[in-house]
C-alpha positions as CSV (number, residue, x, y, z in Angstrom):
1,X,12.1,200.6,111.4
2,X,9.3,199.6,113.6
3,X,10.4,197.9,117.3
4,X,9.1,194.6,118.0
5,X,7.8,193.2,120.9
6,X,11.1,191.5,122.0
7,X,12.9,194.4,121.6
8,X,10.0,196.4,123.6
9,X,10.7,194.4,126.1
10,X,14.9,194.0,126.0
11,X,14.7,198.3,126.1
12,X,12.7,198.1,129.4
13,X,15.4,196.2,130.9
14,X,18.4,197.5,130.3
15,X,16.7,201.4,131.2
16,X,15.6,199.2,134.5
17,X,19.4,198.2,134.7
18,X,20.6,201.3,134.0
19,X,18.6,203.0,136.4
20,X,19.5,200.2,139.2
21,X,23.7,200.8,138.7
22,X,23.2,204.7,138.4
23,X,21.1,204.4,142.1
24,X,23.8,202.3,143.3
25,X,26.7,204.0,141.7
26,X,25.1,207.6,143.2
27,X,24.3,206.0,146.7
28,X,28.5,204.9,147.0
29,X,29.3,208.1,146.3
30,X,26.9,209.9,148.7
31,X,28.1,207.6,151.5
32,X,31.9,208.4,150.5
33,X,31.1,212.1,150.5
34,X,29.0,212.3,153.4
35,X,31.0,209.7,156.0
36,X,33.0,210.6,158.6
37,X,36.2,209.3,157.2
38,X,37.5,209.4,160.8
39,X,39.9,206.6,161.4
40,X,39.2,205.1,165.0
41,X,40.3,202.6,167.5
42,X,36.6,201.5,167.9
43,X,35.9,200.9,164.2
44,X,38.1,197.8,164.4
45,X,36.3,196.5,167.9
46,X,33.6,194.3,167.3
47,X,30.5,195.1,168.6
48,X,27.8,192.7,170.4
49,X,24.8,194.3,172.2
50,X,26.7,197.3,173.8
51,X,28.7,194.4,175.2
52,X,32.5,194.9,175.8
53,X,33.9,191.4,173.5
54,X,36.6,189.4,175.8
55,X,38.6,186.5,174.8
56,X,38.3,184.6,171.2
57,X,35.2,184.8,169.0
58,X,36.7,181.4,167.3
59,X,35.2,179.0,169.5
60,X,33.5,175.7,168.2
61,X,29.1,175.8,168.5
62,X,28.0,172.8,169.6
63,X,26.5,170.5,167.7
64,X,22.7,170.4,169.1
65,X,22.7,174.0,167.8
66,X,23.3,172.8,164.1
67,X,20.9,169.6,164.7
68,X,18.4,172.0,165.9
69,X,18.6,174.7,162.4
70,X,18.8,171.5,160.1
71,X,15.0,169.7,162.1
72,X,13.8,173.5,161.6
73,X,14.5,173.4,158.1
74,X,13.2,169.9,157.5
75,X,10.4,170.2,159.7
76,X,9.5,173.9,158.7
77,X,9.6,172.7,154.7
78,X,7.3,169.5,155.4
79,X,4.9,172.0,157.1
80,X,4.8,174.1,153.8
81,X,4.3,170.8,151.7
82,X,1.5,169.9,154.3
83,X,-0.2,173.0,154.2
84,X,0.2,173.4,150.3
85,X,-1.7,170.1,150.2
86,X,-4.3,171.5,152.8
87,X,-5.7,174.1,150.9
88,X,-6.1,172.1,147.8
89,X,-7.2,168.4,149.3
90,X,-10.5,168.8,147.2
91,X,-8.7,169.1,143.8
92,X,-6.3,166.6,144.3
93,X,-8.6,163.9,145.6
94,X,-7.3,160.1,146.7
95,X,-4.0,160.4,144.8
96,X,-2.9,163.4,146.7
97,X,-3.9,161.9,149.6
98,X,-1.6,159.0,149.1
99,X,1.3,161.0,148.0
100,X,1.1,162.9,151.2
101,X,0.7,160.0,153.3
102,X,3.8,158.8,151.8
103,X,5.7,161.9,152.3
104,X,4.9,161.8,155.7
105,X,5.6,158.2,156.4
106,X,8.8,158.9,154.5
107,X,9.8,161.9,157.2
108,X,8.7,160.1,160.0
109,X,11.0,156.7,159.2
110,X,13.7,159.2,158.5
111,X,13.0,160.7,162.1
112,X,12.6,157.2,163.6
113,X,16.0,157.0,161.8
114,X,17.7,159.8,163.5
115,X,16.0,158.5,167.3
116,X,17.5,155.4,166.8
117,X,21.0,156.1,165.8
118,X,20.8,158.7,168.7
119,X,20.7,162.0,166.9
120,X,18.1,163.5,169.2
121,X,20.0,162.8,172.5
122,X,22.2,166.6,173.0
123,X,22.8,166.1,176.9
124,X,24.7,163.5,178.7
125,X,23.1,160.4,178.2
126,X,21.9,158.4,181.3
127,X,24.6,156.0,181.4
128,X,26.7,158.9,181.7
129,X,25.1,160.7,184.4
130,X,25.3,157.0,186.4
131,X,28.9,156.5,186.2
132,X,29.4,160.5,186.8
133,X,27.3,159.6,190.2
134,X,28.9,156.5,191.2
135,X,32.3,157.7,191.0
136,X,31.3,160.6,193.5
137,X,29.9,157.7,195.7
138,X,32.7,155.9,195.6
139,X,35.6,158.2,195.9
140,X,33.6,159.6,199.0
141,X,32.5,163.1,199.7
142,X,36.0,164.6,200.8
143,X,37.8,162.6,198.1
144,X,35.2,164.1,195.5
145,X,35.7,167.8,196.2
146,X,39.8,167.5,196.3
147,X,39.8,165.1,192.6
């Protein structure tokens, strides 16, 4: 009975797959083998740049840092969809142009967005900072030091 091309192609993957779980399978076992198998007090320490850990790693990030990854993302993504468009400008002509345009204008407004309801202001704002100085003012410079 002759093998089709389907099959042909069904028999190259599951050798690939079998050859993929055997590697795995044989690379566990080397590791299990060939460890230590030492139980330690400093296997359960974590470890952060040579640097001895003290107090709780369950603190809360600040928000700027997750503003900061989610701009990357967007902006990184719009400059893949820019450059995409780059290197073919010639083939798609005046519609192309147009659609990027609006895909631009559409990330911008969204950014204009995000200004506006005060998503890019991380620090103290500077209404803060002038009641922060006026209180010092008024309280007095010996006051200040002992509130």
């Amino acid at each position: 009975m002759p093998v089709t091309a389907p099959q042909t192609e069904l028999i190259s993957l599951a050798v690939y797959t079998l050859i993929a779980v055997v590697l795995i399978f044989a690379l566990l076992l080397a590791a299990y083998y060939l460890g230590s198998g030492k139980e330690a007090t400093d296997k359960g320490i974590p470890y952060e740049s040579g640097v001895i850990p003290t107090g709780s790693a369950r603190h809360a990030s600040q928000v700027p840092f997750y503003l900061i990854a989610i701009f990357f993302i967007v902006f990184d993504v719009e400059g893949a969809f820019i450059f995409t468009w780059a290197t073919a400008w010639d083939l798609l002509g005046f519609p192309g142009l147009v659609h990027i345009t609006v895909f631009i204008v559409v990330l911008l407004a969204g950014l204009a967005w995000l200004w506006i309801k005060g998503g890019l202001d991380w620090g103290p704002s500077a209404r803060t900072r002038q009641v922060e100085v006026k209180v010092k003012v008024e309280k007095g410079p010996l006051e200040a030091g002992q509130g």
